[in-house]
N, C-alpha and C positions, 0 to 999 in steps of 0.2 A: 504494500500500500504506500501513497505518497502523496504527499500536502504540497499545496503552493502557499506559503503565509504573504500576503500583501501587505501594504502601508502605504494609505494615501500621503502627499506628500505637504497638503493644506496640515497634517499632525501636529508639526511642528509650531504654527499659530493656531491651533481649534484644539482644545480641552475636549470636544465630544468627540473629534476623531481619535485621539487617544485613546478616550475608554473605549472606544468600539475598538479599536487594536488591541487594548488591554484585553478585552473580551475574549476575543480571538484568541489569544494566547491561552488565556485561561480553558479555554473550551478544548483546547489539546491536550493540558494536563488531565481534566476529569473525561475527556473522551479516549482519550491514550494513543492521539498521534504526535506527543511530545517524543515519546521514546519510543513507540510504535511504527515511525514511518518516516521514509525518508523526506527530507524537507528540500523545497527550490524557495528564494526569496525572493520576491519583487519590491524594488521599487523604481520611482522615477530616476529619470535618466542626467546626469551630469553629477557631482561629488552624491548627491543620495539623500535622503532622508536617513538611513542608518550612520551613513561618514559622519552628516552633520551634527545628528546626534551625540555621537560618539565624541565629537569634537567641542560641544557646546558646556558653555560654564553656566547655564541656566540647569540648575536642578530638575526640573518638571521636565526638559528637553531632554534633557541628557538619563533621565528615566528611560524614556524612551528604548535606546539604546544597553543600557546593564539589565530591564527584560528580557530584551534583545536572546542576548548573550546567555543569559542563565536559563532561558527556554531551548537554546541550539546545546548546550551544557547539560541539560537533562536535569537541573538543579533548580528551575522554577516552583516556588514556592506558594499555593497558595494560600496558606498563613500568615506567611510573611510578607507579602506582597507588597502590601505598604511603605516597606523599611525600605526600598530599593532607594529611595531619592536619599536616605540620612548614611549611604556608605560612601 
């Protein structure tokens, strides 16, 4: 089995696209294509909404990205989901 996870690229200014990407993510943990399947990622095209992320010193933005990573990690947590912006 295999996922496509997206990320519209409006995330990075829209608070609602986020949790709808948060969502998404969470929905592979409790559906088990976190570590059940292989994953492709999309996003927009030129540095990315995951670069920029990853790049960004705005806490909420930069969320983004350390979900990111701990959902392709197999390490996404959702009890702790919260705490990703305070590490």
């Amino acid at each position: 089995m295999g996922i496509e996870i997206e990320i519209h690229w409006n995330a990075l200014t829209d608070s609602a696209l986020r949790s709808k990407y948060y969502a998404y993510l969470e929905d592979g943990v409790t559906k088990g294509y976190m570590a059940g399947a292989a994953h492709s990622y999309w996003q927009n095209s030129g540095p990315g909404t995951f670069y920029q992320s990853c790049m960004s010193r705005d806490p909420a933005i930069r969320e983004i990205y350390e979900r990111t990573y701990a959902f392709i990690k197999g390490t996404y947590n959702l009890t702790a989901r919260r705490s990703y912006r305070e590490k």
